[in-house]
C-alpha positions, 0 to 999 in steps of 0.5 A: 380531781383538777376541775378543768380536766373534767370539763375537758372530759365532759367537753369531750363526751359531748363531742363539742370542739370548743369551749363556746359550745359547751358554754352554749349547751350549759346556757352560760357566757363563754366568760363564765366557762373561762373563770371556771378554768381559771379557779378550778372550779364550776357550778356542780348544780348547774352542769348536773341539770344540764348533763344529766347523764353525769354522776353526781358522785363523779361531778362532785368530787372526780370519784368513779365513772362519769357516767351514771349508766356505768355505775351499774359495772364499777370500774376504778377512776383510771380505767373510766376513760380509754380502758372502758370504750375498748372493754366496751368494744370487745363486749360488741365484737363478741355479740357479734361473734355470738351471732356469726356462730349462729348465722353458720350454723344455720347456713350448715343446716340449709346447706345439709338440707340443699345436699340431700335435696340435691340427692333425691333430685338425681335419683328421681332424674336417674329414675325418670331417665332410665324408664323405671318410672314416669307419667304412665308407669307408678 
C-alpha cells in the first residue's frame, strides 16, 4: 500500500488538517513528514508508539483494518474506510430503534393504565354524583 496514502488516512483518523500537525503529534520536524511522502515510506516504530491504536499488521504492510479495535469484526482492506463508518452507523440507528420499540411499549402501558384509571375515576364521580354513595353513606 502506497505509504503517503496511509498517512493521509492516519492524518484523517486524527482529524488533523495539516501535514504540521501530524508531524506535531509524531514529535517529528514537518521536513521528516515530507521526505517520508517524498520515498514512500516512514518510521513504522515510530508512528505505532505514537498512535497506538493502529494495527501493527495494517501500518506494517497496508493488510487489514487500520484500526486495532476493528479487528475484532475483520473486514476486507477495500470495505475498512467508508463502508465500515456507515455499517457502524446502521449498527447505532438500530440500537436506537431497539430503545424507541421499548420506550413505546412502556408508554402503551402507561397509556392502558391512565384509561382504566380514568375509568374508575368516572364511575366513582358517577356514583358520587347520583347519591348512591358519599361521606355518610358506605
Amino acid at each position: 500500500m502506497d505509504r503517503s496514502l496511509m498517512l493521509d488516512q492516519i492524518k484523517h483518523h486524527y482529524r488533523f488538517k495539516r501535514d504540521v500537525d501530524l508531524a506535531r503529534h509524531l514529535g517529528i520536524k514537518p521536513q521528516a513528514l515530507s521526505n517520508w511522502r517524498k520515498r514512500n515510506s516512514f518510521d513504522a516504530e515510530l508512528i505505532y508508539t505514537k498512535c497506538d491504536e493502529l494495527n501493527s499488521s495494517w501500518l506494517l504492510n497496508g493488510e487489514g483494518p487500520m484500526l486495532r479495535k476493528d479487528l475484532e469484526t475483520p473486514l476486507p482492506v477495500h470495505e475498512a474506510g467508508s463502508t465500515y463508518v456507515l455499517r457502524e452507523k446502521i449498527n447505532a440507528m438500530e440500537g436506537q430503534i431497539e430503545a424507541l420499540k421499548q420506550a413505546n411499549e412502556a408508554l402503551r402501558e402507561t397509556n392502558s393504565t391512565l384509561r382504566d384509571t380514568r375509568e374508575i375515576y368516572k364511575k366513582r364521580i358517577e356514583e358520587l354524583e347520583s347519591g348512591k354513595t358519599g361521606p355518610d353513606r358506605p
